[in-house]
C-alpha positions as CSV (number, residue, x, y, z in Angstrom):
1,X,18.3,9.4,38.4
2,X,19.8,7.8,35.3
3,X,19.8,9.0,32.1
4,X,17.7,7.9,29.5
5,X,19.2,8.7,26.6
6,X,22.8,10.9,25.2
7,X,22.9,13.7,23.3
8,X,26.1,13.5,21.4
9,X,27.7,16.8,19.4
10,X,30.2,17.8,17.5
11,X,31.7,20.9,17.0
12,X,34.0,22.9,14.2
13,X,37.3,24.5,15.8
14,X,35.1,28.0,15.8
15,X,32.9,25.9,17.8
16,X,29.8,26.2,15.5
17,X,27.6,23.2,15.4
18,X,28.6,19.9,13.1
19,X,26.2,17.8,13.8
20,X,24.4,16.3,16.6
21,X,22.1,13.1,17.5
22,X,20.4,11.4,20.1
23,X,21.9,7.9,21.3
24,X,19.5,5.7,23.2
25,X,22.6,4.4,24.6
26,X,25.8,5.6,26.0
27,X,28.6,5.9,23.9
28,X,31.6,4.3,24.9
29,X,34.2,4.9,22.2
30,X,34.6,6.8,19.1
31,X,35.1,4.5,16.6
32,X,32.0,5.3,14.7
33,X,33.5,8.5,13.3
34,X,34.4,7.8,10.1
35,X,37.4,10.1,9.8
36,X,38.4,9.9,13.0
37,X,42.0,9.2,11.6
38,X,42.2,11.9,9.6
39,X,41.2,15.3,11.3
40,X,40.6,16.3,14.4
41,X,36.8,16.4,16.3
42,X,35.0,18.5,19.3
43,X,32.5,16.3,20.3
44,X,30.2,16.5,23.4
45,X,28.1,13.9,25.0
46,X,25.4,15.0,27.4
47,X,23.5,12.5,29.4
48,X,19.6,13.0,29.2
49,X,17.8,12.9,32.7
50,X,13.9,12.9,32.5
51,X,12.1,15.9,34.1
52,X,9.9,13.9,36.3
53,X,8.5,17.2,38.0
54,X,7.1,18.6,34.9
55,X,5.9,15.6,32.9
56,X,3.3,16.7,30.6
57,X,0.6,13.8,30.0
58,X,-2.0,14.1,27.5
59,X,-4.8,10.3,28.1
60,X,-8.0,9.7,26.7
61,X,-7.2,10.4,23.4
62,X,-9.5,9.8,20.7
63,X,-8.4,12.3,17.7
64,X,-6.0,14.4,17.4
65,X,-5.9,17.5,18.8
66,X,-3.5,20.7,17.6
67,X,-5.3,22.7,20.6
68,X,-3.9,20.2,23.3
69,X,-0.5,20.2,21.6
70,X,0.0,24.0,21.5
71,X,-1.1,24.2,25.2
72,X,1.2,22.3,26.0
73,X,4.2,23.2,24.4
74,X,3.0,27.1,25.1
75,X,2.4,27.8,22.0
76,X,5.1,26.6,20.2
């Protein structure tokens, strides 16, 4: 399946977490690192492939609903 989106991270030399985004397309090069000339950079790109099998849908939605929401993100 192909992804549909990259999750892009960068990482300290301890490895603790910089920063991190989602790109809706693959990144190809670096060049948007603004001091990429000037220090070194950990960064990780993950592709994003949808979990067809456990798709949650909520339809006929006519206001909203916190009790739907917290059902399906288990309470969270």
């Amino acid at each position: 399946m192909k992804p549909i989106a990259w999750l892009v991270e960068e990482f300290d030399s301890t490895g603790k977490l910089v920063w991190s985004g989602l790109m809706s397309s693959e990144p190809t090069e670096l060049s948007w690192l603004k001091d990429l000339k000037l220090k070194l950079h950990n960064v990780t790109i993950t592709p994003l492939i949808p979990d067809t099998k456990n798709i949650i849908k909520i339809t006929n939605v006519k206001k909203y609903d916190s009790k739907k929401l917290i059902e399906a993100n288990n309470g969270l």
